[in-house]
N, C-alpha and C positions, 0 to 999 in steps of 0.2 A: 596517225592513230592516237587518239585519246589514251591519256597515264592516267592511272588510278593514285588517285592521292594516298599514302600512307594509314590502313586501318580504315581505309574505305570498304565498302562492300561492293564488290560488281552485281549486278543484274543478276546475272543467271545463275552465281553459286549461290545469291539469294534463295532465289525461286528455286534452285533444285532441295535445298536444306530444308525449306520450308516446307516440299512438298512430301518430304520423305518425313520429318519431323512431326506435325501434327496432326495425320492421319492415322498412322498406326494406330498408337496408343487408344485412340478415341474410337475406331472401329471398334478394336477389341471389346473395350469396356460397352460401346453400346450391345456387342452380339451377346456377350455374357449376362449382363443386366438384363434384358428383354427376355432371354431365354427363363429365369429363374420369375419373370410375371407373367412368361403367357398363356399358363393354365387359369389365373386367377382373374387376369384379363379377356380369355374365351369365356370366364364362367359368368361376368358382368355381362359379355359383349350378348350372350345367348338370352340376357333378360332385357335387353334394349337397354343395359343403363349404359351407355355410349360417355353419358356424362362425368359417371362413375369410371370407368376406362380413361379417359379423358384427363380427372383427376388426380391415379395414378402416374400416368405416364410424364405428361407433360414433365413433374418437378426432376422426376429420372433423366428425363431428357437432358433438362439444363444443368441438370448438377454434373453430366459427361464434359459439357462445355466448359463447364469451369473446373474441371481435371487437367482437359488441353487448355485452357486462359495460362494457368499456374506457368505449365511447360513456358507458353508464348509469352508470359512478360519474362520471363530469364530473357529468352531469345530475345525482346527488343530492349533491354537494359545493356547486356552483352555485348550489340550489336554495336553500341555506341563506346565501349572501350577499344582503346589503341590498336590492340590486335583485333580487334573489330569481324574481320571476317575468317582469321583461322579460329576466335569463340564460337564464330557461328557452325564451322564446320563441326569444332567439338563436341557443339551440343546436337548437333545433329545424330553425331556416333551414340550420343550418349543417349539420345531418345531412342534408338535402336534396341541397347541394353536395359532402359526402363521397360522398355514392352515387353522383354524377355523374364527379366523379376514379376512384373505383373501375372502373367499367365498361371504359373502355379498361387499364388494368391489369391485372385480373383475364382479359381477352382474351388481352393478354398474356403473360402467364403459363401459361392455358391453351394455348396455341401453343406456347411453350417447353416445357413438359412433355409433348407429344405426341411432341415433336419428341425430346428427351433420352429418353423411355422408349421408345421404338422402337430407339433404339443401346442402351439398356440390355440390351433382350429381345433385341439380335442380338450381344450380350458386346463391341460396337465402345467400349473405355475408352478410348482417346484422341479417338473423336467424341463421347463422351459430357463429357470435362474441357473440350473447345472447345466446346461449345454453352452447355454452362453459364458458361465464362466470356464466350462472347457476349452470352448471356442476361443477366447482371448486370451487363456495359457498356450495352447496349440501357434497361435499367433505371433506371439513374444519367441517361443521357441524355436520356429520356423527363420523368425529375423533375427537370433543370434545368429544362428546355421549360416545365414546368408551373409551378416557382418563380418563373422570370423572367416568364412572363405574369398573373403573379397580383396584382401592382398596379393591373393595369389591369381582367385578368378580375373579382376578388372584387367591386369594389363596384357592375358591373355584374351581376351573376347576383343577388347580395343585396338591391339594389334592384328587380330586375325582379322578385324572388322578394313583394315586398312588405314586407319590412322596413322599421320605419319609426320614426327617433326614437332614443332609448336602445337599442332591440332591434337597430338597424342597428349603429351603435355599438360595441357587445358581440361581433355576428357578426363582427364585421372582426377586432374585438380577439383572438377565439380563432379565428378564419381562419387572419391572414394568417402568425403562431408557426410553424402546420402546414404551413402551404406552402412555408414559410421547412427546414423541416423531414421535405419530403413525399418525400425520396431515402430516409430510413431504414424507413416504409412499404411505398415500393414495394419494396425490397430485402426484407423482411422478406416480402411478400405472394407474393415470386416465389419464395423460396425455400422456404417451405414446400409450396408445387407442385410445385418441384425433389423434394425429397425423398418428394412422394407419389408421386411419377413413375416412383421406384424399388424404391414398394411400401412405402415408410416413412412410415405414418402417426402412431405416438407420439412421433417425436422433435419435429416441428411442437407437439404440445400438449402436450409437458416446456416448450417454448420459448415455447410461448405462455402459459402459467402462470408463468414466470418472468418476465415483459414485466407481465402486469397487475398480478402479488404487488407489483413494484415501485414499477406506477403507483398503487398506493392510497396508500400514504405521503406520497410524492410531492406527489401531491395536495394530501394533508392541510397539508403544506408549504407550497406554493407557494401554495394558493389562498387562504389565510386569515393565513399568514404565521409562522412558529415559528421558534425556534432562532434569534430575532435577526433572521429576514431579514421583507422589506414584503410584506405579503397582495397578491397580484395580480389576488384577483378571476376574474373565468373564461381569462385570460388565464396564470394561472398551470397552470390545468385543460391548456390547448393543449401547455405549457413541460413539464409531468408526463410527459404524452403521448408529446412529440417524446425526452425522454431518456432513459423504458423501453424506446422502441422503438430508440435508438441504444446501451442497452446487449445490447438482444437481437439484435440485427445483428452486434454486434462479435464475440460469441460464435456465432453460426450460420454468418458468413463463417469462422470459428477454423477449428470442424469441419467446414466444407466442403471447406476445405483441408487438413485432414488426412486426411480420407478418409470423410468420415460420410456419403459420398451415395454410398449401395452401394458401399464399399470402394473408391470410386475417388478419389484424391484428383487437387483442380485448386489448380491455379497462379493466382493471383491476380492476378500481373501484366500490364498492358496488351499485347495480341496485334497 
């Protein structure tokens, strides 16, 4: 019988991690996403503009793919450190618990943008810069809630999930980073519903292409260690994570208040 070399990965906990890993997360976000255009996508579809349908969806489509990319370059930088295959178990658990954060968020958001693209389609621009900036207090407050319970939640959900050993270990280590970090997620998650809320789907997947371009380097960075600085391991994979998406925040809140959400610009400061 063939011995697995040290930090190798076997075939099949491969393929099992992988298969639980990057479907969740991505079903979800498509069922939710689709649910929140397909009034506006039957109202196209009943005027034959097919093309128009067409041009919503598509960028929606790919910007889900590059939600799961994000997850899947952890997992193949990961893959390739020393523990090699109990990081991949970890991240596996841990993709379990990302789907679970998601859910109420993604609810979230979907609320929010029902509620913004109804003032959009009645031209109310000053209900439209107050819901939004409702909407990104509501948001920020939601991911305290979630950071400050997450000492306690993480290594309960990890444990019950069946982690055990090094793999528990490892899920904490590229947890707790995220949680630590989970305001610039949610902000990111809500505002690209904002902006499809107003019929703008490409600027979300300009944004979101610039968020993952960033996290591959990144990555390569922090996880193995370059430029002088200490390899972190999958812990470094979470750190990649949390600061593409806080440079993609900084720049999407920019244009939000300038006016990138249907020519209306909001005011940022606390209401």
């Amino acid at each position: 019988m063939e011995r697995a070399l040290p930090g190798a990965i076997g075939r099949d906990s491969a393929r099992f991690d992988l298969r639980f890993v990057l479907p969740i997360p991505s079903t979800a976000a498509l069922h939710l996403h689709f649910d929140v255009f397909i009034l506006r996508m039957e109202a196209f579809a009943l005027k034959g503009n097919l093309r128009e349908v067409a041009r919503l969806a598509l960028p929606v489509a790919l910007l889900n793919l590059l939600g799961v990319l994000t997850l899947f370059i952890d997992i193949l930088f990961c893959s390739r450190l020393e523990e090699g295959e109990a990081a991949l178990t970890a991240l596996g658990f841990s993709a379990q618990i990302i789907f679970l954060i998601q859910v109420p968020m993604l609810g979230f958001s979907v609320g929010s943008a029902a509620l913004i693209s109804r003032a959009y389609g009645a031209r109310a621009k000053e209900r439209v810069a107050s819901l939004t900036r409702q909407s990104l207090q509501g948001a920020v407050v939601l991911a305290a809630l979630t950071a400050v319970s997450s000492p306690i939640t993480l290594p309960l959900i990890v444990g019950t999930l069946g982690a055990e050993g090094l793999a528990y270990e490892l899920a904490l280590d590229y947890l707790f980073p995220l949680f630590v970090g989970i305001v610039f997620y949610f902000l990111q998650t809500l505002s690209f519903s904002l902006f499809r809320s107003t019929g703008d789907t490409r600027l979300p997947l300009v944004l979101g292409l610039v968020v993952n371009g960033l996290n591959v380097p990144l990555n390569w960075v922090l996880i193995f260690g370059q430029f002088g600085l200490p390899g972190l391991g999958v812990e470094g994979a979470a750190y990649g994570t949390i600061i593409s998406q806080a440079f993609g925040v900084l720049i999407t809140l920019g244009l939000i208040r300038r006016g990138a959400l249907g020519g209306i610009p909001v005011s940022l400061r606390p209401s």
